[in-house]
N, C-alpha and C positions, 0 to 999 in steps of 0.2 A: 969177774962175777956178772954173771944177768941182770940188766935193770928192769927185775918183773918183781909184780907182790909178792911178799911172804904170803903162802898160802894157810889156815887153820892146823891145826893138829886134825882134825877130821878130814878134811878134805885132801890135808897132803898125805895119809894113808889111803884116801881112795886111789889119788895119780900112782901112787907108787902099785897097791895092790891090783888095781883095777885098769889102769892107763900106759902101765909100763914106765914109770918115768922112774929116772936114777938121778937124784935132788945133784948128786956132784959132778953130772955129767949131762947136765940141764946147758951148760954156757957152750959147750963144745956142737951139742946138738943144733941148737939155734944156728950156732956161726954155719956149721952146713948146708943149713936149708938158705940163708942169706947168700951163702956162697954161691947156690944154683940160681937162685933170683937173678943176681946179678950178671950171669952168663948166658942169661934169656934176654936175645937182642929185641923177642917180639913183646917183653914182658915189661911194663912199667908198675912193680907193687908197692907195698908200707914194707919196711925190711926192719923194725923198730922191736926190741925184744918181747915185749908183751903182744906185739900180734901175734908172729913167728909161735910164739910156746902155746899160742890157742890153738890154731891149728897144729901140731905137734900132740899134743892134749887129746887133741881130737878125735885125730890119728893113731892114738895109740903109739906114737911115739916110730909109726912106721916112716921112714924119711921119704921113700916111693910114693906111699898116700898122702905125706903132707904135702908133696910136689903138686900132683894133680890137682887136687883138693885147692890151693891157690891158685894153679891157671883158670880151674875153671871158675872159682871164684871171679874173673876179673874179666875172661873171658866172656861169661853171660851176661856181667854188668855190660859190657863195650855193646854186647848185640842187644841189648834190652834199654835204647837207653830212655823206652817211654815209662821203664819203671826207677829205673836205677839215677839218671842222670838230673842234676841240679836238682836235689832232694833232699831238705834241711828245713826248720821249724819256722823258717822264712814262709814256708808253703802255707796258703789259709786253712786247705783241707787235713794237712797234717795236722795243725792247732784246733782244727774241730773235731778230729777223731778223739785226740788226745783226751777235750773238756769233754767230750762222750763219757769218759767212761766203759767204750766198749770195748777195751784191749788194755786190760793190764795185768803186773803181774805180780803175784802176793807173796806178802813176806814173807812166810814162813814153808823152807822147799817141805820135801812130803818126807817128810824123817831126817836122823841126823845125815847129812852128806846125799839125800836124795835129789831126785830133778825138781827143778824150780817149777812153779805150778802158773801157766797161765790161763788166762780166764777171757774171754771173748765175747763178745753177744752178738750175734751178727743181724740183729733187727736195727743196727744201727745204716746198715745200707737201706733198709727201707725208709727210716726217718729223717737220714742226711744224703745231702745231694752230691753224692759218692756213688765211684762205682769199684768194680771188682780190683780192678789195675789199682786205682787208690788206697784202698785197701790194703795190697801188697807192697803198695810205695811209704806207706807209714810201717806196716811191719818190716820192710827190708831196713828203715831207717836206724828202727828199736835192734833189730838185730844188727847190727851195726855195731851199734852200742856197747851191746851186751858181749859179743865176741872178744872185745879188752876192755871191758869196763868191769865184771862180773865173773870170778872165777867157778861162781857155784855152777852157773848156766855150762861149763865148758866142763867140769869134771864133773858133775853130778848130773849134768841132761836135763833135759825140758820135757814138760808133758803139760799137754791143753786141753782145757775144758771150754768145748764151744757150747755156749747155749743158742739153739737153734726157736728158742720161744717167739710164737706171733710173728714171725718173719712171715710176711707177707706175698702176695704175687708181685709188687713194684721190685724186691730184692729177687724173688725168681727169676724174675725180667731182667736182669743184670747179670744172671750167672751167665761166665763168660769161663767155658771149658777152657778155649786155647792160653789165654792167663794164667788160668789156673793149674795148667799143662806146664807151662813154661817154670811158673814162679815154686812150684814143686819140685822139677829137674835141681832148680839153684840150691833150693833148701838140703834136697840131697847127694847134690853132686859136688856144688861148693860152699857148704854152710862146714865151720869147725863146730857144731853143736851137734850133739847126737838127740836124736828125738826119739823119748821112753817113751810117747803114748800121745794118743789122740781121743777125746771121749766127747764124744756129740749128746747132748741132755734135751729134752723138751722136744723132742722131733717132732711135726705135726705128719699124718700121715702122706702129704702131697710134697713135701720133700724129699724123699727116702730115695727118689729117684732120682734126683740133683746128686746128694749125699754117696749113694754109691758109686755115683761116677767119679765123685773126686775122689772117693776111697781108693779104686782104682786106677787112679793116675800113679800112686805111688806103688815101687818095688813089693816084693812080698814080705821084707822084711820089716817093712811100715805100714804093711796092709795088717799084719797080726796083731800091730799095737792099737789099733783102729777100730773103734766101736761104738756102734750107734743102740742109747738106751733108752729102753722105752721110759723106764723108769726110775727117781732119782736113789730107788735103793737098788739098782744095780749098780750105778757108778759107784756108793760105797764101798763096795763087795774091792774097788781097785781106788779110791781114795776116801779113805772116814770123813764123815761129816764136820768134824771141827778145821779139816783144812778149806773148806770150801768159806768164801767172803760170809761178812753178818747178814749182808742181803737174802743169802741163801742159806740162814739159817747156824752157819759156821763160825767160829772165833779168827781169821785168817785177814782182818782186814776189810776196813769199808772202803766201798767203790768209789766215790766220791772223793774223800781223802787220800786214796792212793791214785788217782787222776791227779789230782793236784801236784801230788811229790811226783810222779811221774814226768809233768810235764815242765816241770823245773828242772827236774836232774834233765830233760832232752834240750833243754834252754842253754844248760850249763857245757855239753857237749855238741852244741852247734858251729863251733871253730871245725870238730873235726870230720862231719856232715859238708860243710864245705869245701873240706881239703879232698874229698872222695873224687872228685871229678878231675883230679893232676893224676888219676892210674887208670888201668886199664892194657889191653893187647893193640897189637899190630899184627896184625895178619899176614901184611906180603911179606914182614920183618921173621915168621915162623920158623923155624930150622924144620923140615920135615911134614909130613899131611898137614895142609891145613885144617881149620874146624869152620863149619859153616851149622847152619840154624838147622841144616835134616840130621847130622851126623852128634850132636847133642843131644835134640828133641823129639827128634822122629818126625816121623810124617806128620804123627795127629798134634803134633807140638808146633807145626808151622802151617797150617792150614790158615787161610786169611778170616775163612767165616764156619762155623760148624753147625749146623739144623738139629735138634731135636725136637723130637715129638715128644 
């Protein structure tokens, strides 16, 4: 038998309906994907049942995609390691986003068995002395986390609400394309979370231009979940007002207070934030092409500096 959670009565008809999974043939699947793990000389991963069935989950239960999907998972941590490596609640800037407030993720997903909703503000790069890379070293953290910590996130899907309000020229002056290149490959080449949606709120009109470029960084299949609103009754129209925090007007949770529980539960899973830096590739150790930083990210994913006007 699998050592992974009992999943909900809701949730375990979505894996089965929606994810492909067959609940009595959940132990035999894991042990093959562990099985390949371990015959990858260049491969050092977590082989531990409840990673293994997120990606699985993820995957749709394809054994091909869950393969990939961990190389490159461990893969772009090895070549990233200014975002991925020694990155745990140890960090100060991680413990300051956290008591931010500007990244969490509320309690209640967007209907029974839907994607988990999270909530962002990103004027906290303009008020804390962060920058973009930081930013993605606290969210790679949480997702982290979330990958065996939360089943809802892996069978139900994520969807974010960035409020882009008052963000300033000091956070314009930080957008940093090639990061943001990079740290969206990961999300979608080795993240087990599928991503239903992206919805950008408050735009002022001198970001739009920022904004569609990162819209564009991602595939076309993440470019259609992808919308920037001018106003906050369009985002309704794809999440009702009472899921949105009280801040904003919605019953789903004060910012404040789920900062707080937030940054406890990351306190409480900081052993295994720690343990992330014993994995990782080997590259001369590869059976077959290697992978290097152009054949992942592309050109504009490994430029060292990039000019916009």
């Amino acid at each position: 038998m699998a050592a992974i959670r009992p999943l909900s009565a809701e949730l375990q008809k979505i894996a089965i309906g929606e994810l492909n999974e067959v609940p009595q043939r959940v132990p035999q699947d894991i042990a093959a994907l562990r099985e390949w793990i371990e015959k990858q000389p260049h491969l050092r991963a977590r082989t531990d049942d409840q990673f293994l069935v997120s990606f699985l989950r993820g995957c749709k239960y394809s054994l091909e995609k869950a393969k990939s999907k961990i190389d490159y998972f461990y893969t772009i941590r090895t070549m990233l390691p200014d975002i991925f490596a020694n990155n745990t609640m140890s960090d100060a800037k991680n413990l300051m986003i956290v008591r931010s407030a500007g990244i969490v993720a509320l309690p209640n997903t967007l209907g029974v068995g839907g994607p988990v909703i999270g909530f962002s503000r990103y004027k906290i790069i303009d008020d804390l002395p962060i920058t973009v890379k930081d930013f993605c070293r606290y969210t790679a953290m949480v997702t982290d986390k979330t990958i065996v910590g939360t089943d809802a996130y892996v069978i139900g899907g994520y969807m974010e609400i960035v409020d882009v309000e008052k963000v300033g020229m000091n956070a314009m002056s930080k957008f940093d394309p090639i990061t943001s290149k990079q740290f969206s490959t990961y999300c979608i080449k080795g993240s087990a979370i599928r991503i239903k949606g992206v919805h950008v709120i408050n735009a002022p009109k001198e970001a739009y231009t920022a904004l569609n470029i990162i819209r564009n960084l991602f595939p076309a299949s993440i470019k259609e979940r992808y919308f920037i609103h001018r106003k906050m009754e369009d985002l309704y129209k794809y999440v009702p007002k009472e899921y949105l925090p009280i801040e904003y007007g919605g019953r789903n949770g004060s910012l404040p207070e789920l900062a707080k529980k937030h940054e406890q539960d990351l306190l409480d899973f900081n052993y295994y934030f720690k343990e992330n830096d014993k994995y990782g590739v080997d590259e001369h150790l590869r059976q077959g092409q290697k992978m290097d930083m152009n054949s992942i990210f592309g050109l504009e994913g490994t430029f060292r500096k990039l000019d916009i006007d």
